[in-house]
C-alpha positions as CSV (number, residue, x, y, z in Angstrom):
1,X,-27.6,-38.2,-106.8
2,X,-23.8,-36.7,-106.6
3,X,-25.6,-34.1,-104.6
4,X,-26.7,-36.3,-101.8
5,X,-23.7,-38.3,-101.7
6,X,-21.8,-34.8,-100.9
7,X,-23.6,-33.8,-98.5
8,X,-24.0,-37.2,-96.5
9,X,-20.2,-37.2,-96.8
10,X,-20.0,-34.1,-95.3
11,X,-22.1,-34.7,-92.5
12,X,-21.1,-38.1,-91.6
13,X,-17.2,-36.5,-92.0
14,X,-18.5,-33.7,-88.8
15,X,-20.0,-35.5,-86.4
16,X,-17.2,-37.6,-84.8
17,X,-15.3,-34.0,-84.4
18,X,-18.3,-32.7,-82.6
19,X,-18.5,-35.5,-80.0
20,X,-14.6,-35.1,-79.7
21,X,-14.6,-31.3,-78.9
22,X,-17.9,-32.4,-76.9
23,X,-15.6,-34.7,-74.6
24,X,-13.1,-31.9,-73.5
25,X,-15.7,-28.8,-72.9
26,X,-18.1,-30.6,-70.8
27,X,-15.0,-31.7,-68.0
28,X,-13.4,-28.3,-68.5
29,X,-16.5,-26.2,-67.8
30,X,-17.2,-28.3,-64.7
31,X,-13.9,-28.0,-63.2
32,X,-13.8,-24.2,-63.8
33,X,-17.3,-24.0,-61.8
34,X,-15.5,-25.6,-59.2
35,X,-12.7,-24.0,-58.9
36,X,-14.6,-20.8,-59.1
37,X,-17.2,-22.3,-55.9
38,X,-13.7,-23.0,-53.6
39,X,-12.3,-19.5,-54.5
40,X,-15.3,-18.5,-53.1
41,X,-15.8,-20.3,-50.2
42,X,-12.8,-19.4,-49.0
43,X,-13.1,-16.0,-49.2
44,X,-15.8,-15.7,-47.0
45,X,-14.8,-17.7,-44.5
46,X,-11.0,-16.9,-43.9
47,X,-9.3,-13.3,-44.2
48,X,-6.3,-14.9,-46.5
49,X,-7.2,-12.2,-48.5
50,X,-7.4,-9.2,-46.6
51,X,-4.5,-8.1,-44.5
52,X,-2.2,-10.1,-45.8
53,X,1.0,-9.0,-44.2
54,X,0.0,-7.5,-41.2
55,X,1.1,-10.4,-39.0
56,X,4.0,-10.9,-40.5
57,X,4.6,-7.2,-40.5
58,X,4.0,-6.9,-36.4
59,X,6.1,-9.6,-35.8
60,X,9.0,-8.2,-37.3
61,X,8.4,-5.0,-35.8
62,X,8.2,-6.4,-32.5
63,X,11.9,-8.7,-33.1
64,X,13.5,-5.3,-34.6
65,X,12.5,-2.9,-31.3
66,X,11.3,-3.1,-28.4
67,X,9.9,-0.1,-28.4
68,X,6.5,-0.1,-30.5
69,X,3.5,2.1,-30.6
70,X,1.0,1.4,-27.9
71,X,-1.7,-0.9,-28.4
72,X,-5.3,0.6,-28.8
73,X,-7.2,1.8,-25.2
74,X,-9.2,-1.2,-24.3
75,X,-12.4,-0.2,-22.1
76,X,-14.0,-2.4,-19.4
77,X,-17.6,-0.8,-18.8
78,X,-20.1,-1.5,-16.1
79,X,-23.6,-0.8,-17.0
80,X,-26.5,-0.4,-14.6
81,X,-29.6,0.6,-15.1
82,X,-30.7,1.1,-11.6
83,X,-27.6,1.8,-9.1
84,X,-29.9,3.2,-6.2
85,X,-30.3,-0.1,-4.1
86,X,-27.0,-1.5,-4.6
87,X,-23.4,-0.2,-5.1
88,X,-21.4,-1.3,-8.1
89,X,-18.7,-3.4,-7.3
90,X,-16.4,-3.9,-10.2
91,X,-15.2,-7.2,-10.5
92,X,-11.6,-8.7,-10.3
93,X,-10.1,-8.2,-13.6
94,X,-7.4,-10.9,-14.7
95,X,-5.7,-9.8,-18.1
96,X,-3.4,-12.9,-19.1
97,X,-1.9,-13.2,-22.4
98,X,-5.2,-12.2,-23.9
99,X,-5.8,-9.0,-22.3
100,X,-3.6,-6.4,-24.3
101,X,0.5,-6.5,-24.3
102,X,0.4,-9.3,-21.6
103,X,-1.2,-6.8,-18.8
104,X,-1.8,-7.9,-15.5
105,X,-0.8,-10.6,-14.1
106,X,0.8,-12.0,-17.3
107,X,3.7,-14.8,-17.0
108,X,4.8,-13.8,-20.1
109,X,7.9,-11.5,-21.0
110,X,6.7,-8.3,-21.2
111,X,5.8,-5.8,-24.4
112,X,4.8,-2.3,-24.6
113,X,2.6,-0.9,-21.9
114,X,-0.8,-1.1,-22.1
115,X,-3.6,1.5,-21.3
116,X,-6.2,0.1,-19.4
117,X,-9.8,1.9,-18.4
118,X,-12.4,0.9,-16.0
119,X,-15.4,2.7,-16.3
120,X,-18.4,2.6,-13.9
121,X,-21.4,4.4,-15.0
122,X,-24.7,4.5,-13.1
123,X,-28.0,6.0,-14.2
124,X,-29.1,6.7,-10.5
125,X,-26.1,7.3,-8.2
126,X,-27.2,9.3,-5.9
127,X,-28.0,6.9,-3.1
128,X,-24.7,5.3,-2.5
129,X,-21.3,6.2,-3.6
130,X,-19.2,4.0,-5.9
131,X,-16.6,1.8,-4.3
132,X,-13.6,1.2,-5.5
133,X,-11.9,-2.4,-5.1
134,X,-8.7,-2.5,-3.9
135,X,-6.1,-3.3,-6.8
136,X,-2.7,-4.9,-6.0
137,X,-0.2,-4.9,-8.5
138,X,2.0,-8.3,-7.5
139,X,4.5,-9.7,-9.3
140,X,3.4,-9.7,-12.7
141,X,1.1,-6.6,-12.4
142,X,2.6,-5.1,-15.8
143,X,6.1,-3.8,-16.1
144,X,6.9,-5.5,-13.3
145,X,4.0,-3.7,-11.1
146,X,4.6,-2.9,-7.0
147,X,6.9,-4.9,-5.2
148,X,8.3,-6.7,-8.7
149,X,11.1,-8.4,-8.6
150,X,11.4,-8.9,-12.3
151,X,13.8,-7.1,-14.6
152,X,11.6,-3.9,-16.1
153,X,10.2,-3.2,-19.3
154,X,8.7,0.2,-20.5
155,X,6.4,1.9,-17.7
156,X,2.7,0.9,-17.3
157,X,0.2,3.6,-16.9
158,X,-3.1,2.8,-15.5
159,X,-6.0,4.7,-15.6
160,X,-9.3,3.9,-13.3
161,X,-12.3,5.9,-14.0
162,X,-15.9,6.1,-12.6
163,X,-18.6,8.1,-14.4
164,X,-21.8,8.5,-13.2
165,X,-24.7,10.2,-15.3
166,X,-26.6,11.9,-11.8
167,X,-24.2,12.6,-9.2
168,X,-25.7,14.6,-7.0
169,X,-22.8,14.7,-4.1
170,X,-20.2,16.7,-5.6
171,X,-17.1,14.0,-7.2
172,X,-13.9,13.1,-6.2
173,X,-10.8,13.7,-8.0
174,X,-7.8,12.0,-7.1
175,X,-4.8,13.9,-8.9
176,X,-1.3,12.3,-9.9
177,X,0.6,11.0,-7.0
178,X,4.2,10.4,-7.4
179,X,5.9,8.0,-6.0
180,X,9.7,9.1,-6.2
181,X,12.9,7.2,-5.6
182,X,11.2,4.1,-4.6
183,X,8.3,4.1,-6.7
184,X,9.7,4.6,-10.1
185,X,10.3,2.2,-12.6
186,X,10.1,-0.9,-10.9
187,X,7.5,-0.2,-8.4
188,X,7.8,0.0,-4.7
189,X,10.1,-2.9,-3.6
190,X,12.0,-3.0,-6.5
191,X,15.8,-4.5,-6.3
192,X,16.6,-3.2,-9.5
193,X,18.4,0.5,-9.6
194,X,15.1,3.0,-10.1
195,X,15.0,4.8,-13.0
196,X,12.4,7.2,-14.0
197,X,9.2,7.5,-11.3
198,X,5.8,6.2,-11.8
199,X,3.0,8.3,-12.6
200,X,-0.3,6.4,-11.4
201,X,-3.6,8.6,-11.7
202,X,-6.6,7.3,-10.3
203,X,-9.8,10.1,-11.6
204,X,-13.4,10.0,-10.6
205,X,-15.5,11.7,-12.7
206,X,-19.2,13.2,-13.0
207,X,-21.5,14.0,-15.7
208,X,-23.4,16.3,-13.4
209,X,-21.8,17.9,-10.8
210,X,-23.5,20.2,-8.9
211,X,-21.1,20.5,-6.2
212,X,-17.5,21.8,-6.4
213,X,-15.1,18.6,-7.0
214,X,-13.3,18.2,-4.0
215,X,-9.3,18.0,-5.0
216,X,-6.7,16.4,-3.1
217,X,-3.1,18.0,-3.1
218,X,-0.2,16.3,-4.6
219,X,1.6,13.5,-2.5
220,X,5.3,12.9,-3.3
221,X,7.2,10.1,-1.2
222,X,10.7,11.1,-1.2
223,X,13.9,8.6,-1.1
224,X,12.6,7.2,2.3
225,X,8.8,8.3,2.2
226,X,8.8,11.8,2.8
227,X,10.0,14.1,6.2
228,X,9.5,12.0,9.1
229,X,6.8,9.9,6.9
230,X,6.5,5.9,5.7
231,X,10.1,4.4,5.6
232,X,11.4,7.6,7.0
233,X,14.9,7.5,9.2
234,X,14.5,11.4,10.8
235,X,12.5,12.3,13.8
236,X,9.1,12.5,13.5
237,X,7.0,15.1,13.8
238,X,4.1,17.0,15.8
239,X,1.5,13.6,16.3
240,X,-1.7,13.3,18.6
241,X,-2.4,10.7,21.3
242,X,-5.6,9.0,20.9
243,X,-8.0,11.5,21.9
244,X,-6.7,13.9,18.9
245,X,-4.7,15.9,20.8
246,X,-1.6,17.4,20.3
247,X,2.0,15.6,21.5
248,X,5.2,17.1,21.0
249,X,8.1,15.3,21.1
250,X,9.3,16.7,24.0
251,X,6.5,15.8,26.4
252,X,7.4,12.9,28.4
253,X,3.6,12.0,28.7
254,X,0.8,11.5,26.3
255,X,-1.5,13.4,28.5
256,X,-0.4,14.7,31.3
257,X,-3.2,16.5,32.8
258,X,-5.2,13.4,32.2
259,X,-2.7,11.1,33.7
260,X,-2.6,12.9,36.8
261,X,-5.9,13.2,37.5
262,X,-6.6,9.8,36.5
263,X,-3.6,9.1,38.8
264,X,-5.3,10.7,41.7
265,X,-7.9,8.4,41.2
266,X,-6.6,5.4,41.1
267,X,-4.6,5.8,43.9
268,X,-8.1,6.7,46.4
269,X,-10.4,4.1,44.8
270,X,-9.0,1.3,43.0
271,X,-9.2,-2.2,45.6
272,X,-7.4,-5.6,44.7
273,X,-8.6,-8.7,46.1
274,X,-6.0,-11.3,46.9
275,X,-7.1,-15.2,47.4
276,X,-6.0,-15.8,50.6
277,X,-3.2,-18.8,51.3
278,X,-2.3,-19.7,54.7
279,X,2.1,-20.4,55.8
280,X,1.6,-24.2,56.5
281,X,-0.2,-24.2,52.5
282,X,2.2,-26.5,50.9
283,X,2.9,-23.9,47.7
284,X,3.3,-21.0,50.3
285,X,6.4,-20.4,48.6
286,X,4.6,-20.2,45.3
287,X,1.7,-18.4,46.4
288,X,2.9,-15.9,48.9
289,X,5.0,-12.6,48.6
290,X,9.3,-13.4,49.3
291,X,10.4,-12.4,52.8
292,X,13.7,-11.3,51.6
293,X,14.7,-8.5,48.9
294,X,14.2,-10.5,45.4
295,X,17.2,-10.3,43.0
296,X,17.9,-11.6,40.0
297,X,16.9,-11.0,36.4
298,X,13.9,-11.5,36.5
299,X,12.8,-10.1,40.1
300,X,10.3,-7.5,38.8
301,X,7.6,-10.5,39.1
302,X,8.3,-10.3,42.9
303,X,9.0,-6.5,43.7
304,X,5.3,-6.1,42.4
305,X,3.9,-9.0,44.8
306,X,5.9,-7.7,47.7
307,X,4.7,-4.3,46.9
308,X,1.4,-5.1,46.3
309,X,0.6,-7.2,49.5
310,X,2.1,-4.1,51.8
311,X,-0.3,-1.4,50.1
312,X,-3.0,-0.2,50.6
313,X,-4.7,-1.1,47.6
314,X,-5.3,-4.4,49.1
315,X,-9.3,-5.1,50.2
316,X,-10.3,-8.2,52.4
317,X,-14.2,-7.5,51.0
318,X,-14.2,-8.9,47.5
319,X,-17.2,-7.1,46.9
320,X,-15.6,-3.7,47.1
321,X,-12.3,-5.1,44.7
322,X,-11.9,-4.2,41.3
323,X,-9.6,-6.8,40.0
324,X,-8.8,-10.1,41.3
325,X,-5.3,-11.1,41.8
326,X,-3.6,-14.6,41.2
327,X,-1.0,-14.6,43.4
328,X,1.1,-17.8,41.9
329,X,4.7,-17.1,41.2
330,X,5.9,-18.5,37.3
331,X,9.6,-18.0,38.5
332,X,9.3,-19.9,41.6
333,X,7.4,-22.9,40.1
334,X,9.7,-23.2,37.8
335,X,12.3,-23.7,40.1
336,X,10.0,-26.1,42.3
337,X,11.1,-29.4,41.8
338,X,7.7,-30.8,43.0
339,X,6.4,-28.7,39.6
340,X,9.0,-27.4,37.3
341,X,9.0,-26.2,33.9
342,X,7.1,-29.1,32.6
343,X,4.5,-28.8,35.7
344,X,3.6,-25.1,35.6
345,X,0.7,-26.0,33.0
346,X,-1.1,-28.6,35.2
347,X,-0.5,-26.3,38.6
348,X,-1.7,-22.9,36.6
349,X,-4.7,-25.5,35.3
350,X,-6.0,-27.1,39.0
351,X,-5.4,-23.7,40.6
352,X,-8.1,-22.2,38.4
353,X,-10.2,-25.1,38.7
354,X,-10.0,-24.9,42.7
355,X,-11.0,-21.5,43.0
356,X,-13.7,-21.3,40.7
357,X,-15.1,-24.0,42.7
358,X,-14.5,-22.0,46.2
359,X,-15.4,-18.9,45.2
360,X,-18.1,-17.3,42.9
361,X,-15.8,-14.6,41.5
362,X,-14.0,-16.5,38.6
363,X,-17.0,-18.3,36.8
364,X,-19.3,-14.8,36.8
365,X,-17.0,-12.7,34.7
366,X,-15.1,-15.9,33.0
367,X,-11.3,-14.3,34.7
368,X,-11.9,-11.4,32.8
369,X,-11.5,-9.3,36.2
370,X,-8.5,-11.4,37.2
371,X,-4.8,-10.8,36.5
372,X,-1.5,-12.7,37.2
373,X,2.1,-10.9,37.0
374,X,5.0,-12.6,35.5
375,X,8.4,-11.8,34.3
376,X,10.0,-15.2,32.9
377,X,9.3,-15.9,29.6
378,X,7.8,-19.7,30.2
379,X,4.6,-17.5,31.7
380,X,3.6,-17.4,28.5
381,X,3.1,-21.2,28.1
382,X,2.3,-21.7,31.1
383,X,-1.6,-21.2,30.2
384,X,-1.6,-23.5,27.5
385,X,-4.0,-25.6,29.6
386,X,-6.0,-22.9,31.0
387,X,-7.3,-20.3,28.2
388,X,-9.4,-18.7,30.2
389,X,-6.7,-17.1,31.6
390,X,-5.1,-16.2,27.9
391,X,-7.6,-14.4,26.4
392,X,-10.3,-13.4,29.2
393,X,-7.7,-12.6,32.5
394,X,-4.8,-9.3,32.3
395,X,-1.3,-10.8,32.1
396,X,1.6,-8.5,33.3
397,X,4.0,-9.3,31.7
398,X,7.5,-8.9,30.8
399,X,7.8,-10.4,27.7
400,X,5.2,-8.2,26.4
401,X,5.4,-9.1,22.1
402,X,2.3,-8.7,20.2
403,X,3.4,-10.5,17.6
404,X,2.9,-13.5,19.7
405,X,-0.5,-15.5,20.0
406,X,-0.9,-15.6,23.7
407,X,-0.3,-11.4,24.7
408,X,-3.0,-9.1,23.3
409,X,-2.4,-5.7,23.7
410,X,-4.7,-3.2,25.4
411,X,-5.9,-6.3,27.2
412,X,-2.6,-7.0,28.4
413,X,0.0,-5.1,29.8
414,X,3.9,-4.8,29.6
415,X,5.8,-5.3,33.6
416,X,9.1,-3.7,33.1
417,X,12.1,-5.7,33.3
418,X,14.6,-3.9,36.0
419,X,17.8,-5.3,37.5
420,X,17.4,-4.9,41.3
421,X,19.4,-2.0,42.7
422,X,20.1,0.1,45.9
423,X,20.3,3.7,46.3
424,X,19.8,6.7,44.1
425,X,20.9,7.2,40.2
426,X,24.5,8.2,39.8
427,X,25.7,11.5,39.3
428,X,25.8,12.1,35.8
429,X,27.1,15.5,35.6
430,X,30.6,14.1,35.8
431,X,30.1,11.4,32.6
432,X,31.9,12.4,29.6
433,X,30.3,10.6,26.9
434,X,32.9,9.7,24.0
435,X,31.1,6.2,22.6
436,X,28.2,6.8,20.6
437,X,26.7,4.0,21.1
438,X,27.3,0.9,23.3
439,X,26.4,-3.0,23.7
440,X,27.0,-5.8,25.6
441,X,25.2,-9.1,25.6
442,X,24.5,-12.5,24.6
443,X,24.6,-13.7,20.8
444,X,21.6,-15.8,21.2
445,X,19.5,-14.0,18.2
446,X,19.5,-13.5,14.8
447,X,19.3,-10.0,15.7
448,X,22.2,-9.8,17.5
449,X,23.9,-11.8,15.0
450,X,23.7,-9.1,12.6
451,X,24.6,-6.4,14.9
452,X,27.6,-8.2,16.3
453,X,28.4,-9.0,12.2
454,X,27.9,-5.3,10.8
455,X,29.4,-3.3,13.9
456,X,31.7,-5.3,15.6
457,X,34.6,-4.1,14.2
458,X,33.3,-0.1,14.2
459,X,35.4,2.8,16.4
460,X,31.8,4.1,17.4
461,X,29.5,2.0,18.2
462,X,30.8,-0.7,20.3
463,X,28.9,-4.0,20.0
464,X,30.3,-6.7,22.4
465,X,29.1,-10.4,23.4
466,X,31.1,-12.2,26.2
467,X,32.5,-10.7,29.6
468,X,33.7,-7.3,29.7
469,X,37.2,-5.8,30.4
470,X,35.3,-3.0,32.1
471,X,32.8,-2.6,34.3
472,X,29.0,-2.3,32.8
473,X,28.4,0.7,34.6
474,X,31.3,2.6,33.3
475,X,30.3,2.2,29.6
476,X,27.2,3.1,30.2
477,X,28.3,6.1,31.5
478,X,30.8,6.8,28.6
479,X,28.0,6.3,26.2
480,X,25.3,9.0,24.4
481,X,23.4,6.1,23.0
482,X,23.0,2.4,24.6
483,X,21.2,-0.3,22.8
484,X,18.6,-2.4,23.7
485,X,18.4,-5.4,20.6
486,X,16.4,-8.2,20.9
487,X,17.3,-11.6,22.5
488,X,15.4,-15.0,23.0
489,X,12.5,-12.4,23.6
490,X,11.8,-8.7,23.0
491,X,12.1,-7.6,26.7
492,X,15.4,-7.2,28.9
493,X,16.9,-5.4,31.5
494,X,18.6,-2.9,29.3
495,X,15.8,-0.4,29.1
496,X,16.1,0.3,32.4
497,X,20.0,0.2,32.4
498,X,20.1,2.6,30.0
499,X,17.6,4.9,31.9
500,X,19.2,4.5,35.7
501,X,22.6,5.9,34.1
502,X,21.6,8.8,31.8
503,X,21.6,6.9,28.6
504,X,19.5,7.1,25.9
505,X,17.6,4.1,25.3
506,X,18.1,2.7,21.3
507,X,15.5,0.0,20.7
508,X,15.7,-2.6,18.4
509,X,13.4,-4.9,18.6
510,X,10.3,-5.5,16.5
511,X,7.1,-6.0,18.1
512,X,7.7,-4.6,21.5
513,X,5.0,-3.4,23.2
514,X,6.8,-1.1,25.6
515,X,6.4,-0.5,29.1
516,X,4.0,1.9,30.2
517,X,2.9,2.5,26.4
518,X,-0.5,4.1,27.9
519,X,1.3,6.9,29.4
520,X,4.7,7.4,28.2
521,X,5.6,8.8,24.8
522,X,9.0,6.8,24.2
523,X,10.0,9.2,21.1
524,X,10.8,11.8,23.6
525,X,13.4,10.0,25.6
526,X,14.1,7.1,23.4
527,X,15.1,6.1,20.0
528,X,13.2,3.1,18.1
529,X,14.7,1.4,15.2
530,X,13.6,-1.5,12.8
531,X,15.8,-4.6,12.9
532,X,15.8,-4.7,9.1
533,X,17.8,-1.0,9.5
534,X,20.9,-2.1,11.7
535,X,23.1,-1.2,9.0
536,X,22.1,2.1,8.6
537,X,22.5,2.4,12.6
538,X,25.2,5.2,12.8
539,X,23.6,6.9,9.9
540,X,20.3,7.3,11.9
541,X,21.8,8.2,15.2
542,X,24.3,11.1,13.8
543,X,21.9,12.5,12.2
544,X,20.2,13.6,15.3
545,X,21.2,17.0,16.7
546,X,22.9,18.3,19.2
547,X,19.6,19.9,20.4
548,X,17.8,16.8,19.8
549,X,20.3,14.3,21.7
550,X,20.2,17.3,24.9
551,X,16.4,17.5,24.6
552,X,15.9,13.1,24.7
553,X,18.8,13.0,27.4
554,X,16.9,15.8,29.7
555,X,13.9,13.6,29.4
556,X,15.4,9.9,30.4
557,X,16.6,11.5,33.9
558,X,12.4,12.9,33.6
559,X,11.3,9.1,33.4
560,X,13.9,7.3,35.3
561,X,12.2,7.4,38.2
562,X,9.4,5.3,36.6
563,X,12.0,2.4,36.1
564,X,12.5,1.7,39.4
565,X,11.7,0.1,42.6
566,X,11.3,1.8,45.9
567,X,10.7,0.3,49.1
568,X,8.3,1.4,50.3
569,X,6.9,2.7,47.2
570,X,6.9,6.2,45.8
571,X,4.8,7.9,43.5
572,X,4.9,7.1,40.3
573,X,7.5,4.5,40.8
574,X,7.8,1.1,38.6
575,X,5.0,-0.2,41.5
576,X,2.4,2.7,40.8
577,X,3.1,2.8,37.3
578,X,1.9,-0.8,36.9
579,X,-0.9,-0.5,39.7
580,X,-2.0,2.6,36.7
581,X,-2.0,0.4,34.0
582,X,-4.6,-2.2,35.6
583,X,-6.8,0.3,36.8
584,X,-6.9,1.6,33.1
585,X,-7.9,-1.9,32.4
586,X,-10.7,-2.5,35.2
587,X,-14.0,-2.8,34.3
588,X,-16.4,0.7,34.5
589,X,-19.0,-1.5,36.5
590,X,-18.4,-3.8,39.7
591,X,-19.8,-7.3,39.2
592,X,-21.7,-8.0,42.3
593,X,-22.4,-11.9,43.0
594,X,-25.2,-13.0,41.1
């Protein structure tokens, strides 16, 4: 009985510790589950755990130097599985702040360089070669890319690649070019001093070549682009006229075989046809030739008429004539007050309209076998209301700019501008030459502006604006080089100033297209520079030899003659020069009426 009673004391005693240690095991047990569940979680869904520092590492690395390791090649490729029927173009490629250390086009500062390949591959290549797009570095085209203007960072080096598995045409490789002075570090364009060049390679590679690869020699572009080459400030060298052939710089003409028989030609076959106007017309003035000798600046519009209407190029059959002339004068309508400058576009406009009416010979070509001559610069707007004269009809013309909408070359052609004058040249063997360069003007241009700003001042060039102390004449005389710079418009007398008293012609002004550019090659006799290089004026002019300056001098007395007016007209005077350029522009088959 003591028995039992020990035991059930014992018993009852136990369980209340049991349920106590119970309470505590059951909420510990649970919470390391889930502890153990989040640990794991989380370590398959984040990398916390694996490259810890590597961020952090980078980072710091990048603050401490600029200078790090590059980042891994990253490769663009270009499958296809059939390149036969179409060639692979490889698309525009944009790397922003995603596309390695900034790469191109990035507005971000810049990092290390990065190394960028585009590969092309192609199972069947051997119908049509691989194009390359064209790639242009701006602004932000890597470490400050061509024509940057940004501060520069280490030096990008880009690598474009095309592979093709069956090339049966033999490959292309395009070796290392290096761009020097001005294509270093910074890019072509840069405004920063240039450090180190550039080293861009562009390869095109084959897996199975029959052929030889053809290789192209190395190209290195010097301080200024090389002898005589892009940018460059010397004399160029040997060149060929259109036809391929050979010019030297000493021939006065393009071709001169060609041009003379051409010349021959012209001269036995080419007709005109003039629409006749009557003296009581009320626009006689307008529409027929001067009576008198024309003067003035601009009195080449009237030599040519006066010439024209005496010679015998003239045809009263219009089926025989080549060309068809307008015979309306721009400088005397503009100094018509029935018309005046604010007229000249209605009077251009009804005159067109009357004699496509009258006569059949205007609506079947559209004016394309018309032409009208005119020296003042308001000739140009003066067809603002009749565009079939713009862009189908020839305009002779003195302000001759290609740069401007209404002239288009090779259509068009360039009347000289020459300052009306009586006997022979001078005699230039007397001149002693002591300026090196001379010019006298108007400062109504920016490009005068900065002429007059940079050389006013100078002991050898002479740049003056206002009336002169001496006469014109006599410093052109006393000067090797005279300069022709650009005013309201491209064209003025000075050309043929510069000509009619031994002087070598310098020409500044962009866009020009010069007189008689069909026939005459100017870098024999003349001297062309950009307006952007006035300040390096003297530095291009003394570096031209003696040999050189004798050789271009010896040509301008050769050409001369071409810049003048002779009454009656001589061969190859300003009058047959001009009469050459339109037939060069007639049509190769006669319209007959329809």
């Amino acid at each position: 009985m003591a028995r039992n009673s020990l035991l059930s004391y014992y018993y009852s005693s136990r369980r209340p510790s049991g349920s106590f240690r119970s309470f505590f095991f059951i909420p510990t047990a649970l919470a390391l589950i889930t502890s153990v569940f989040v640990l794991f979680y989380i370590s398959t869904t984040s990398n916390i755990f694996s490259y810890p520092h590597q961020a952090t590492l980078r980072l710091k690395s990048l603050a401490r130097s600029s200078t790090v390791s590059p980042l891994p090649r990253q490769t663009i490729s270009i499958p296809s599985s059939n390149a036969s029927k179409r060639p692979l173009e490889p698309p525009k490629v944009y790397l922003g702040q995603q596309g390695g250390a900034v790469g191109i086009g990035s507005q971000r500062p810049l990092r290390p360089r990065l190394d960028l390949t585009i590969s092309i591959s192609s199972r069947n290549a051997s119908e049509r070669p691989l194009e390359l797009p064209k790639v242009n570095l701006g602004e932000h085209g890597g470490e400050g890319g061509i024509g940057s203007q940004r501060p520069l960072g280490p030096r990008l080096d880009s690598t474009i690649s095309l592979s093709s598995r069956n090339a049966s045409e033999r490959p292309l490789q395009v070796p290392k070019v290096k761009l020097g002075e001005h294509g270093g570090e910074g890019g072509i364009g840069s405004q920063r001093p240039l450090g180190p060049p550039l080293d861009s390679t562009i390869s095109i590679s084959s897996r199975n070549a029959s052929e030889r690869p053809l290789e192209l020699p190395k190209v290195s572009l010097g301080k200024h682009g090389g002898e005589g080459g892009i940018g460059s400030q010397r004399p160029p060298g040997p060149r060929s006229d259109s036809a391929g052939n050979y010019v030297s710089n000493n021939e006065v003409f393009l071709n001169r075989d060609i041009f003379l028989e051409d010349y021959k030609e012209m001269k036995r076959s080419f007709k005109i046809y003039v629409y006749p106007h009557r003296r009581n017309d009320p626009f006689a003035n307008v529409l027929l030739p001067v009576d008198s000798e024309p003067g003035g600046n601009y009195a080449s519009e009237s030599y040519f008429k006066q010439r024209l209407m005496k010679s015998h190029f003239i045809t009263n059959d219009p089926t025989k004539a080549d060309l068809f002339f307008l015979p309306f004068s721009i400088a005397r309508l503009r100094h018509d007050p029935r018309v005046g400058v604010g007229g000249i576009q209605d009077f251009v406009r009804d005159y067109i309209f009357k004699i496509s009416r009258k006569y059949p010979y205007w609506n079947r070509t559209g004016g394309a076998d018309h032409f009208y001559v005119a020296c003042h610069s308001i000739g140009r707007s003066a067809m603002d209301k009749a565009e079939e004269v713009k862009f189908n009809s020839i305009q002779v013309v003195c302000s001759s700019s290609y740069f401007q909408a209404g002239y288009i070359a090779h259509k068009d052609a360039c009347l000289p501008q020459i300052w009306p004058r009586e006997g022979d040249p001078p005699n230039l063997a007397s001149s002693n030459r002591k300026k090196l360069a001379f010019f006298a003007g108007e400062i109504n241009s920016p490009v005068r502006q900065k002429l007059l700003q940079v050389w006013r001042n100078d002991t050898e060039i002479f740049a003056h604006f206002g009336r002169l102390k001496t006469p014109y004449a006599d410093e052109l005389l006393g000067s090797k080089f005279c300069l022709h710079v650009k005013g309201f418009e491209v064209n003025t007398a000075r050309i043929a100033d510069s000509l009619y008293y031994g002087c070598v012609p310098v020409i500044i002004a962009n866009y020009y297209d010069l007189p008689f550019a069909d026939i005459l090659n100017w870098k024999s006799f003349s001297i062309i520079v950009m307006t952007v290089d006035i300040p390096l004026l003297k530095q291009i002019l003394k570096r031209i030899s003696s040999e050189e300056y004798l050789m271009l001098q010896s040509n301008v007395l050769k050409v001369r003659k071409h810049f003048q007016w002779y009454l009656p007209p001589v061969d190859y005077d300003a009058f047959y020069m001009v009469m050459y350029e339109l037939w060069l522009r007639r049509s190769s088959v006669r319209v007959l009426n329809l």
